[in-house]
N, C-alpha and C positions, 0 to 999 in steps of 0.2 A: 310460739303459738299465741294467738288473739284469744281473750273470752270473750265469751259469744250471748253470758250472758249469767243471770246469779242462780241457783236454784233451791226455789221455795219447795215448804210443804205443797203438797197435792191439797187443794180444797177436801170438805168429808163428802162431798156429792160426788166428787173424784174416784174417792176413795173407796164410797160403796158400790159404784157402778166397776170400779177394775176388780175390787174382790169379786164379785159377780160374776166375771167372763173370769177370772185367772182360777190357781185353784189354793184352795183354801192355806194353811199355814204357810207355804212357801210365799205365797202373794202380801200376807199379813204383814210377816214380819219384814220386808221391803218398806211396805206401806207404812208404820211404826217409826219407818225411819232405822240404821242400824250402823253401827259402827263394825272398823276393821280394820286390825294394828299391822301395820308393815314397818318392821324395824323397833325404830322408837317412836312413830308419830299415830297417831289414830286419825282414821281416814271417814268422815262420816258416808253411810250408802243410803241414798234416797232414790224413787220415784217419780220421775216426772212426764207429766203429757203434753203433749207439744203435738198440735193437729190431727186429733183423735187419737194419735199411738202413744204407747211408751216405752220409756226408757228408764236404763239404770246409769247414776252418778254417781259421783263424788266429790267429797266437799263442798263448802258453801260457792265456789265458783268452778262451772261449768265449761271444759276446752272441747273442741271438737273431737279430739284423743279420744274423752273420759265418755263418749255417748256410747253404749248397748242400746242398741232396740231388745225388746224383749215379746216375746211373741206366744202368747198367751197357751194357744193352739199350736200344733202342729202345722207348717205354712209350706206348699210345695213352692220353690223359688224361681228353681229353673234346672235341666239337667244337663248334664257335663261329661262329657268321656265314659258314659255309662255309668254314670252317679246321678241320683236326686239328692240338688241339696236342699236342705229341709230347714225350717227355722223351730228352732222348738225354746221356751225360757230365754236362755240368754247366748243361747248355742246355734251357731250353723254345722248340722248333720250331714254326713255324706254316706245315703244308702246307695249299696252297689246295686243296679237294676235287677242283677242275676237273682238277687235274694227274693223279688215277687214284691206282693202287698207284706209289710210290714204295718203293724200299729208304735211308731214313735213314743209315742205318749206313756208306752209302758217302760218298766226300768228295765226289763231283764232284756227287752229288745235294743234298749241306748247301750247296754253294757257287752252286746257282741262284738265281739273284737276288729269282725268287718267292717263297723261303721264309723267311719271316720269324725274327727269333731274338732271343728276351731272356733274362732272368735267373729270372722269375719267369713263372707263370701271370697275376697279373694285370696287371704289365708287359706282357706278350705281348696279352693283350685289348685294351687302353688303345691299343696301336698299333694292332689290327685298328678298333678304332671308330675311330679318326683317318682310316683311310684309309675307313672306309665315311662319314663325315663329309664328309671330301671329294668324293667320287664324287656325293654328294645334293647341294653345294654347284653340282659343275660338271655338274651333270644335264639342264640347260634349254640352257649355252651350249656345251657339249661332252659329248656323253651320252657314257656308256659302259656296258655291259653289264654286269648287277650278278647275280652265282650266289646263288641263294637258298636252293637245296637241291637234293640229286638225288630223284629218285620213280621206282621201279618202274625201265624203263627210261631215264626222262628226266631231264636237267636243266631245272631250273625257274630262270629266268632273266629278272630285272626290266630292261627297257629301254624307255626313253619312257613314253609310258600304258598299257603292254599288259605281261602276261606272255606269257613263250614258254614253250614245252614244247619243248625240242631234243631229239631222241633220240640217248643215247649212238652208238647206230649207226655215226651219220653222222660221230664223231670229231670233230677240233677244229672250229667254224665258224664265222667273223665276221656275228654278227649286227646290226652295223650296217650291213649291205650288203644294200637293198632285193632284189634277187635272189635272197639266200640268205632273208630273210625270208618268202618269197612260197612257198618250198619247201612243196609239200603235207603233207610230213612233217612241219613244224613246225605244232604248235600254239598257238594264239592263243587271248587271253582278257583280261576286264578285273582278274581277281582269281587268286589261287594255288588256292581253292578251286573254280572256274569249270574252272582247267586243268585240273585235278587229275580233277575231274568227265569231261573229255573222256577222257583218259587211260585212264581205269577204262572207258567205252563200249567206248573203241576196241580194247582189252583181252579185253573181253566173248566168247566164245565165241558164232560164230554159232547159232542153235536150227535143229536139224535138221529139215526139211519131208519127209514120212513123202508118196509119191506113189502116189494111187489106182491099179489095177488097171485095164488098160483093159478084163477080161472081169469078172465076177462070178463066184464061187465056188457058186453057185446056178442050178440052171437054173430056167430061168422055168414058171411054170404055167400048164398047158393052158387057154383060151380056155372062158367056162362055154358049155355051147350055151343054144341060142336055142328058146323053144321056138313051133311054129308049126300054126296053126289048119288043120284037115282037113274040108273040108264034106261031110260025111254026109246030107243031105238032113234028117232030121229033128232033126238038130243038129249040135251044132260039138263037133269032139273035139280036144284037144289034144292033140299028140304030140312030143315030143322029139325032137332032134338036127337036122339039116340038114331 
């Protein structure tokens, strides 16, 4: 590995502009500068910005290895297999979509056991495919419901040979349980396109049926008359009306 380069204190105009956005004592004692023994060597931990962002290091020289970005806020990054991964401190999070709006920021939400957490964005994926690895592995002798996306209303939900369409609605619901399956609100299908298809009908605005008058806006016209033969003896005259 090449250094990329040394790394200085943060200037104090730095300093109070990051305290500012980050949050109080955790961002401090970064900022302070801090040490941290692995083994036998003390490894110094600083702060540093480098084109508006920052970062965390270590030691007086800098390898491309040694860079955290760190991420003041809560940062949506991109999502993945039905994960948002999230950037939060010095951590990439991986909320499962099924779970809804979560707030990050809080601890008791980081410390759910559904949420995944590594170092990296592609660490964080690498575990998300192990476990959807998994799930395909034990799919025949122990299925389990696989989120594949939400749509419109729905979550779209690979289990056994079928997709589901579950509607948010209905909130959490185990669809390994023949009963819940059977719900007329759940939608079934052999393909994500198929459900998807249902979804969009079922969505559809009924067309409005415009219902005839039971009178006519016209009255009807008079009956033509009939016209009927008058015998006159030496001939026939024809005359009009009744």
């Amino acid at each position: 590995m090449s250094a990329v380069g040394s790394a200085a204190r943060p200037e104090e105009q730095d300093k109070t502009e990051f305290q500012k956005t980050f949050y109080g004592s955790w961002s401090s004692a970064f900022l302070r500068g801090g040490s941290e023994i692995i083994g036998q060597h003390t490894l110094e931990v600083r702060v540093l910005r480098i084109d508006g962002e920052f970062y965390v290091t270590k030691e007086s020289m800098l390898y491309r290895s040694d860079i955290v970005k760190v991420y003041p806020q809560p940062v949506l990054l991109r999502a993945y297999k039905g994960y948002n991964l999230v950037g939060y401190r010095d951590e990439i999070l991986g909320a499962p979509l099924i779970l809804g709006h979560i707030d990050l920021s809080r601890d008791e939400a980081r410390t759910d056991i559904r949420i995944l957490k590594g170092r990296s964005e592609q660490q964080l994926m690498s575990t998300i495919d192990c476990i959807e690895a998994a799930a395909r592995l034990t799919e025949t002798s122990n299925p389990i419901p696989l989120l594949l996306r939400s749509y419109r209303a729905y979550n779209l939900v690979k289990y056994l040979n079928q997709i589901l369409g579950a509607p948010l609605a209905l909130g959490p619901v185990d669809l390994t349980q023949d009963a819940v399956r059977k719900n007329p609100q759940i939608i079934k299908g052999r393909t994500e396109d198929e459900v998807i298809g249902q979804i969009d009908a079922a969505e559809m605005p009924a067309p409005q049926h415009i219902s005839a008058s039971p009178k006519s806006d016209y009255a009807e016209a008079p009956p033509t008359p009939r016209a009927r033969k008058v015998n006159m003896g030496a001939g026939v005259l024809l005359r009009w009306g009744k």
